[in-house]
C-alpha positions in Angstrom: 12.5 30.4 82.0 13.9 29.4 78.7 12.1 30.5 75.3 12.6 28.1 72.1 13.0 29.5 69.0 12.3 27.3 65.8 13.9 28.3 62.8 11.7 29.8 60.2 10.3 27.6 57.4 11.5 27.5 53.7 10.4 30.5 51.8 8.0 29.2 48.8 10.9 30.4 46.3 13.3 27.9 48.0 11.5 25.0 47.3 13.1 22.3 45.1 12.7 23.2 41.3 11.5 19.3 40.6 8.7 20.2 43.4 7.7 23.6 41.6 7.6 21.8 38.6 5.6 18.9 39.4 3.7 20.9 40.9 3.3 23.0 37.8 3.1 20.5 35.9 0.1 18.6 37.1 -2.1 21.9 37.6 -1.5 22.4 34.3 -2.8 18.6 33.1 -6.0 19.4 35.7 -6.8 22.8 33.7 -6.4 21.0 30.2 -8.6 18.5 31.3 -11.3 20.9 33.1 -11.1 23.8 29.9 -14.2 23.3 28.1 -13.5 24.0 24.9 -10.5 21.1 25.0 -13.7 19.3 25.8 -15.4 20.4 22.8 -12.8 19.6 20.8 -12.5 15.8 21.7 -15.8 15.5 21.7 -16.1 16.8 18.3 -13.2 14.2 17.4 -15.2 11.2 19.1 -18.5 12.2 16.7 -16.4 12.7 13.6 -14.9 8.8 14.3 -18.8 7.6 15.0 -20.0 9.6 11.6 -16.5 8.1 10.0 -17.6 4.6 10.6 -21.4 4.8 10.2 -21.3 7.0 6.3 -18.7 4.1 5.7 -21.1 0.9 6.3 -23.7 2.6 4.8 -21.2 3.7 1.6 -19.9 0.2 0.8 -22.2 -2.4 -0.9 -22.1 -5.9 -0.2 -22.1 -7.9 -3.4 -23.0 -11.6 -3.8 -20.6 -14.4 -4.4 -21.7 -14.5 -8.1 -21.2 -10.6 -8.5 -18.1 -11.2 -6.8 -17.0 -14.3 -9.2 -18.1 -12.5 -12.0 -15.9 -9.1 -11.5 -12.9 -11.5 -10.4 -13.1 -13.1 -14.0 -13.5 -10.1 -15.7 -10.2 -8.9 -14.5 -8.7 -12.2 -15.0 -9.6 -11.6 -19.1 -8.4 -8.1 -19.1 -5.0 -9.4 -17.4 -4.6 -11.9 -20.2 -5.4 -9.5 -22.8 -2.5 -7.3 -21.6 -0.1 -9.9 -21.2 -0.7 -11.5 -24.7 -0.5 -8.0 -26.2 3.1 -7.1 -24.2 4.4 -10.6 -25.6 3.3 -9.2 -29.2 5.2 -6.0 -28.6 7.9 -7.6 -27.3 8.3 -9.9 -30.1 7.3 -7.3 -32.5 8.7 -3.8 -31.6 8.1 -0.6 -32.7 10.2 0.7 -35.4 9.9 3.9 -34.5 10.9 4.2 -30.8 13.0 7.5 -29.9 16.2 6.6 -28.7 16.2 7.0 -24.6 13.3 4.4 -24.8 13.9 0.5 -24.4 12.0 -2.1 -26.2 10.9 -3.2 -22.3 9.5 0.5 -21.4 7.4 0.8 -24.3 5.9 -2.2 -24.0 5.0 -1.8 -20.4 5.9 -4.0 -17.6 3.4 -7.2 -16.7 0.1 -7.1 -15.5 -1.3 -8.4 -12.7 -4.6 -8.4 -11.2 -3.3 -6.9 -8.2 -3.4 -3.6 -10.7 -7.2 -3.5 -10.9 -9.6 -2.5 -8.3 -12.2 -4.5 -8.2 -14.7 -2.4 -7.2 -14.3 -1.0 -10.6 -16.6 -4.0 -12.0 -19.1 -3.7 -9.5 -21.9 -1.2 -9.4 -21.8 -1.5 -5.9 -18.6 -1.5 -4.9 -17.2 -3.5 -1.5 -14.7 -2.0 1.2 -11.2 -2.6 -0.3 -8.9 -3.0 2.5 -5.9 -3.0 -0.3 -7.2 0.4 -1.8 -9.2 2.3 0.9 -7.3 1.6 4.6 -4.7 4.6 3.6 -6.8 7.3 2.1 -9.1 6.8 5.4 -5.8 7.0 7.5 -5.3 10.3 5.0 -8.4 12.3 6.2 -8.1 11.4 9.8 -5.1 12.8 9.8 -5.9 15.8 8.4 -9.0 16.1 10.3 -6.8 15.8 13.9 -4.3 18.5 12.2 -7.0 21.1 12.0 -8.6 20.2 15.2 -4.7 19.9 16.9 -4.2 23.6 15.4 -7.4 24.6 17.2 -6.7 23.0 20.3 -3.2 24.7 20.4 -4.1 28.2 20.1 -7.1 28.3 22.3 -4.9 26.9 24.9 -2.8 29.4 25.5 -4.9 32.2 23.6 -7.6 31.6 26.6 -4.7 32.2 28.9 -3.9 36.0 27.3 -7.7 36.3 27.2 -8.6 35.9 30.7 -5.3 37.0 31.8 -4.8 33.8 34.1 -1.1 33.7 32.6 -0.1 36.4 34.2 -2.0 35.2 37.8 0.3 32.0 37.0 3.4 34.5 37.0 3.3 35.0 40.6 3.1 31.8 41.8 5.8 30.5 39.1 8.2 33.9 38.0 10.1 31.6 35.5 8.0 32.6 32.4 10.4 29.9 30.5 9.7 26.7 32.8 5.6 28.2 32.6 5.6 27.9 28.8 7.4 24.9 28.4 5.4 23.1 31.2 2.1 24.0 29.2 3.3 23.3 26.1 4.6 19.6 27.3 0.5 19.0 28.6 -0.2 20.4 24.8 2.0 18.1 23.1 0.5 15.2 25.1 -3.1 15.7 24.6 -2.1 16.3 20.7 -1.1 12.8 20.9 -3.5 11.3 22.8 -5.9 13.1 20.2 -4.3 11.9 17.2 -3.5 8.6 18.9 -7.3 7.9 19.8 -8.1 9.1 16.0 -5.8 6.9 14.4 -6.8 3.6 16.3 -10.7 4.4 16.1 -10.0 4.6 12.0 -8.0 1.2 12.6 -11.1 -0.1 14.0 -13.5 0.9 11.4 -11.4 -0.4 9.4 -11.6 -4.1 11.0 -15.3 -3.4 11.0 -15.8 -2.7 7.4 -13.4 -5.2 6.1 -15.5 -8.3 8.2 -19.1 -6.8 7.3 -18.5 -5.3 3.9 -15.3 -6.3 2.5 -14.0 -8.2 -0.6 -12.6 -11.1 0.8 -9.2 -10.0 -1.1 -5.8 -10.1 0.3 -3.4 -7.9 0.3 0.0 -6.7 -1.3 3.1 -7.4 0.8 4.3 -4.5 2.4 0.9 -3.3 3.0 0.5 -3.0 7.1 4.0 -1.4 7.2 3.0 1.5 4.6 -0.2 1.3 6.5 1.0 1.8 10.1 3.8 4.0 8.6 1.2 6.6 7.6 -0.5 6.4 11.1 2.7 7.6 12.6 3.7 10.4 10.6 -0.1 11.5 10.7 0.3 11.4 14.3 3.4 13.6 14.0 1.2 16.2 11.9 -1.4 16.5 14.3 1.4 17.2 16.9 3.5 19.8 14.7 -0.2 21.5 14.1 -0.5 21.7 17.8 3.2 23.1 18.3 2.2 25.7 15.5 -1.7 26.9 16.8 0.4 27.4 19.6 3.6 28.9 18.5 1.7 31.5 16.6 -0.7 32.4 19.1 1.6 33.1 21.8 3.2 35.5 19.0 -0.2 37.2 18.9 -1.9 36.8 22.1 -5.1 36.2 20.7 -6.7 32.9 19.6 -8.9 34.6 17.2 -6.3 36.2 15.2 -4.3 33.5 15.5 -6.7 31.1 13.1 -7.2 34.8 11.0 -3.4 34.1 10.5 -3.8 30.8 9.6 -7.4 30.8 7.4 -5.6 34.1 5.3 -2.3 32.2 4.6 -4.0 29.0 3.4 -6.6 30.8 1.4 -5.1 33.5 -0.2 -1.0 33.6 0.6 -0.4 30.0 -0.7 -2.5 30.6 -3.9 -0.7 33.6 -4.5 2.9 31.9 -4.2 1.6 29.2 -6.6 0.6 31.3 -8.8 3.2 34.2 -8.9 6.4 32.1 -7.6 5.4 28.4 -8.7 9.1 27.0 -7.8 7.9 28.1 -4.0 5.5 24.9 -4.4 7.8 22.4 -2.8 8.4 24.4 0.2 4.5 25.8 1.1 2.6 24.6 4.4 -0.1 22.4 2.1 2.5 20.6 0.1 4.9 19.9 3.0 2.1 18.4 4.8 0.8 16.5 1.8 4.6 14.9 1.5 4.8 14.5 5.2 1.5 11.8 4.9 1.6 10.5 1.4 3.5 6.9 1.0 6.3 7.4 -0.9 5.9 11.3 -0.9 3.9 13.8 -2.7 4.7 15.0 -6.6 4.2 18.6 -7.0 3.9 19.8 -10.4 5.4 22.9 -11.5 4.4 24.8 -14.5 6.7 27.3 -15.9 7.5 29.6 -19.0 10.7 30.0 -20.2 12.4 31.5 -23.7 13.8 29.5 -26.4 16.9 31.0 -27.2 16.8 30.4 -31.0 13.4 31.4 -31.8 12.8 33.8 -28.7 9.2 32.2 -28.4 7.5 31.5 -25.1 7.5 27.9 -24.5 5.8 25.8 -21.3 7.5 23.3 -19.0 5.8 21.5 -17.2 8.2 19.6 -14.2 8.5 17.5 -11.2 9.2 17.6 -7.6 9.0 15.1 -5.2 8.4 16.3 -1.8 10.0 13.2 0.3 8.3 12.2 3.6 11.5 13.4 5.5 11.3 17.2 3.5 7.8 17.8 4.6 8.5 16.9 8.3 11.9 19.1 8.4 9.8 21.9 6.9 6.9 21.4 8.9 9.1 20.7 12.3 11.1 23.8 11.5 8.0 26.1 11.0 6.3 25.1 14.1 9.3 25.2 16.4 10.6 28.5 14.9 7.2 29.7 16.1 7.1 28.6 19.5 10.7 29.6 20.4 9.9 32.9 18.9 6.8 33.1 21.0 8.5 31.8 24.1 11.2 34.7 23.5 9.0 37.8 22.9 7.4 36.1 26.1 10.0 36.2 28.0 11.3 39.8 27.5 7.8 41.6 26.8 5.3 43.0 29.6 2.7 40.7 30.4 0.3 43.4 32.0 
């Protein structure tokens, strides 16, 4: 009698790392999905697009064609009135102009009536595509950054507080591949979040333009600059999820975490303005504000400086333009420094 003996089965440690990590991967999409308070927070994001688009039909008024008419020729005057008075100057300059001034800059350049908002001459203004499509694509933004911060350090600050991550530790040792797994699922429901803000704005948008619009066109360039913005908003909701994480995992706690966060906006930031304004350019607010504005945001710094042949104190007020590109390297570099620092003190510290 002969006895068969089958040769044992792959230890769990020797299974393929893609398997582990697929694995990994999609238990860590299920419990994203599952967490409550991720719930929460979408939901809150659904209800702030439904208030968005409901306060904005009921903002906007809908003027009649003669109200219309009427504010279109009042703009039409003013825009003849400016011309006739720059062909005046120009054919009668100043005497008096300083030197570093051309006859052409103090006169102005032309007018058109694609300078005046319309809504100006109305007492109940309609829904400007031209003027109010970008601001709107402004405050969603913001709004997804603050939730995005949120939603990254509850994510991994509800793993320190229930201690799950270090369950997750003996099923996965590699703390590295844990973190980066979780924050992959973080990055994509940051997108999906700022994603599913941007296009519902883009929708109230159409809405408000076809029921309360003014029928005016727009400037060329204008759904470039327009989906241009949406991206980089996009990009700010998903640095401010990177960073509520990053900073969190250096903590360990979600709650001190936005203590970090509410401290450095309300009081650290003021402080810098105030005590070191050439620090402007460089802070978390203006960065972001540069990162989202078209053409980049102006920060204006106020300093004091001597004058050498009286000795007096005397102002200067300058500016700084914080480019689109600036404000993302700054706010890129912040968020990543954080997580890699977390990630690090991670993977050398005691979990228990």
């Amino acid at each position: 009698m002969s006895t068969v003996v089958e040769p044992p089965s792959a230890r769990p440690e020797e299974r393929p790392a893609t398997a582990r990590t697929g694995s990994l991967l999609r238990a860590e999409l299920h419990r994203f999905r599952a967490r409550r308070f991720v719930q929460v927070i979408f939901g809150l994001a659904v209800l702030g697009a439904l208030v968005e688009t409901v306060v904005g039909l009921t903002s906007f008024g809908m003027p009649t064609e003669a109200e219309l008419a009427a504010a279109q020729a009042e703009i039409d005057r003013m825009v003849v009135e400016n011309e006739q008075f720059r062909r005046d100057c120009l054919a009668n300059p100043p005497t008096d102009l300083p030197p570093d001034i051309t006859v052409e800059e103090a006169c102005g350049p032309p007018v058109t009536t694609a300078d005046f908002d319309l809504g100006m001459f109305l007492s109940d203004p309609p829904f400007s595509l031209a003027q109010d499509a970008v601001p709107g694509v402004l405050g969603s933004a913001v709004a997804g950054a603050a939730l995005a911060f949120l939603l990254g350090a509850t994510w991994i600050g509800a793993e320190w507080s229930t201690r799950s991550l270090v369950s997750l530790l003996f099923w996965e040792p590699r703390r590295v591949r844990v973190m980066a797994v979780k924050l992959a699922v973080l990055v994509l429901g940051a997108l999906v979040l700022a994603v599913g803000l941007q296009a519902a704005w883009l929708a109230t948008v159409v809405v408000l333009d076809a029921t309360a619009g003014d029928g005016r066109g727009v400037p060329d360039g204008f759904w470039g600059q327009l989906f241009g913005t949406q991206a980089r908003g996009v990009l700010l909701t998903v640095l401010a999820a990177i960073g509520g994480f990053g900073l969190t995992s250096l903590v360990r706690n979600t709650g001190a975490a936005l203590g970090i966060g509410f401290v450095y906006f309300a009081v650290v930031e003021i402080a810098a303005a105030v005590l070191r304004p050439a620090w402007q350019p460089w802070l978390l607010t203006s960065s972001a504000a540069g990162l989202l504005s078209p053409g980049g945001h102006i920060v204006f710094i106020f300093e004091e400086t001597i004058d050498p042949a009286t000795g007096s104190i005397v102002g200067e007020t300058r500016e700084v333009l914080v480019s689109n590109l600036q404000g993302g390297l700054v706010l890129g570099a912040v968020a990543v420094a954080a997580v890699v620092l977390g990630v690090v003190l991670f993977a050398r510290r005691d979990v228990h």
